[in-house]
VEXVEXGU-943443 format. One line per 2 residues: number of its first residue (from 1); for each residue z, x, y of N, C-alpha, C. Coordinates in steps of 0.1 Angstrom, whole numbers, always signed. Each point is the difference from the previous one (the first is absolute). Layout:
NUM) Z:X:Y:Z:X:Y:Z:X:Y ~ ...
//
This chain:
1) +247:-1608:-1809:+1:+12:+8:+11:-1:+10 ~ +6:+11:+0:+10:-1:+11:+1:+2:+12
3) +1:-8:+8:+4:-3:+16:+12:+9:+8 ~ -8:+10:+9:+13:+0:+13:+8:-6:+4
5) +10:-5:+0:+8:-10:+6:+1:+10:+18 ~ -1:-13:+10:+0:+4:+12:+12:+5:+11
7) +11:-6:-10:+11:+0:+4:+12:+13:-8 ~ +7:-6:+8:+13:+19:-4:+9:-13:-17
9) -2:+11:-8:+10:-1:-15:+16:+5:+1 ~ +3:-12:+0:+16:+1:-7:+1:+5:-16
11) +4:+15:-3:+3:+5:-17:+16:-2:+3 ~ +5:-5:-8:+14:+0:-6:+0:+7:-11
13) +9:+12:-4:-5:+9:-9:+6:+9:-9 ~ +0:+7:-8:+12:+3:-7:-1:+14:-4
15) -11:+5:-1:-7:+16:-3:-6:+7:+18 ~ -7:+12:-9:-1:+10:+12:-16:-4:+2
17) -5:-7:-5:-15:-3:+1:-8:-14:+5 ~ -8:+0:+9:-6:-15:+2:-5:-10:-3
19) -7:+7:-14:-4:-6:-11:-17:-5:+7 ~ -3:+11:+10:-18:-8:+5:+3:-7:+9
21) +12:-7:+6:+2:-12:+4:-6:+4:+18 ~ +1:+14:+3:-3:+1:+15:-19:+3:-3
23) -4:+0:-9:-15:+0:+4:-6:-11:+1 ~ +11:-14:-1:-6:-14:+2:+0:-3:+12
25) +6:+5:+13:+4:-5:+10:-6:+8:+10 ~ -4:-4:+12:-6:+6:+16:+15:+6:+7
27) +7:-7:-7:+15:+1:+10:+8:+9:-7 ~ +8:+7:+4:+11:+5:-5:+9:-7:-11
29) +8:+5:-12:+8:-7:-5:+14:-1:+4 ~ +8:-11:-5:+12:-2:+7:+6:+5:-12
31) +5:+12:-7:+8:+1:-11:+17:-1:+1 ~ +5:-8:-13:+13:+2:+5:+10:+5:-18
33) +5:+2:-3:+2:+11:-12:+9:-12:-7 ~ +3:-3:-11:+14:-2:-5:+0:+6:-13
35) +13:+0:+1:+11:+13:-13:-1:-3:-9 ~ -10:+1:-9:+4:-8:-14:-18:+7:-1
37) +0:-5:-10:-15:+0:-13:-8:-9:-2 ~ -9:-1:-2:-8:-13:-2:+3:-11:-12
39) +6:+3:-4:+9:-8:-16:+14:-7:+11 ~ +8:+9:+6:+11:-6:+3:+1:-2:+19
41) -7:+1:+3:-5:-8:+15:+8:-17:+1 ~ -6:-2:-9:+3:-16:-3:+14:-5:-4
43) +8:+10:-4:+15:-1:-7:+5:+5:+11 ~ +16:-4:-2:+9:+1:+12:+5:+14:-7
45) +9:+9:+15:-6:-2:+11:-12:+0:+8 ~ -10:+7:-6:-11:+2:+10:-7:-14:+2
47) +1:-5:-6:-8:-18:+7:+8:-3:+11 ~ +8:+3:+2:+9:-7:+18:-5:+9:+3
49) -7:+15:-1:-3:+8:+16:-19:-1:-1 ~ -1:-4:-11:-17:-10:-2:+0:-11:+9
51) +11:-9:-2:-1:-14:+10:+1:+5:+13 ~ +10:+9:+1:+1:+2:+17:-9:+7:+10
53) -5:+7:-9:-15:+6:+8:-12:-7:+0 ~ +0:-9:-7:-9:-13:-7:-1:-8:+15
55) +18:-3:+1:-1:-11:+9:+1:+9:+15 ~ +4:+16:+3:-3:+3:+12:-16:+2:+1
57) -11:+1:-5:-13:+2:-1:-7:-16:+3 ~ +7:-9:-6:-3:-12:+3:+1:-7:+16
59) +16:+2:+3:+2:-2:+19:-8:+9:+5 ~ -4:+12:-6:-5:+10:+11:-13:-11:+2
61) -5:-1:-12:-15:-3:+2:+2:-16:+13 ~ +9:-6:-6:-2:-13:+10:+4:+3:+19
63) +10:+9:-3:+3:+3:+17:-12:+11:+7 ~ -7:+2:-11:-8:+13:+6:-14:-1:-9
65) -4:-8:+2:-14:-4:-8:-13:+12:+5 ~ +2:+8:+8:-13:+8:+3:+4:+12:-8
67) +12:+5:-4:+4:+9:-15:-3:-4:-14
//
């Protein structure tokens, strides 16, 4: 069975849809979009603006851990 998570969700994402992912959370989600499709997310160019929101979502969390 599935669990609330207590805390706010980071979606990195590629469509107009959540996919359910905000009915798991108490918190708000953090969505952030990238340009591409679920097939090509992963191929360049869109994998460098995958890593870069990857890695700004990452500092955020370390400089700002109550987000």
């Amino acid at each position: 069975m599935l669990q609330v998570y207590q805390n706010k969700i980071t979606l990195l994402k590629t469509g107009d849809r959540d996919l359910g992912w905000g009915e798991l959370s108490v918190e708000s989600m953090d969505i952030h979009m990238i340009p591409a499709n679920h097939l090509t997310m992963l191929k360049k160019p869109h994998v460098q603006v995958l890593a870069e929101q990857l890695k700004a979502c990452m500092i955020n969390s370390l400089t700002n851990p109550s987000c």
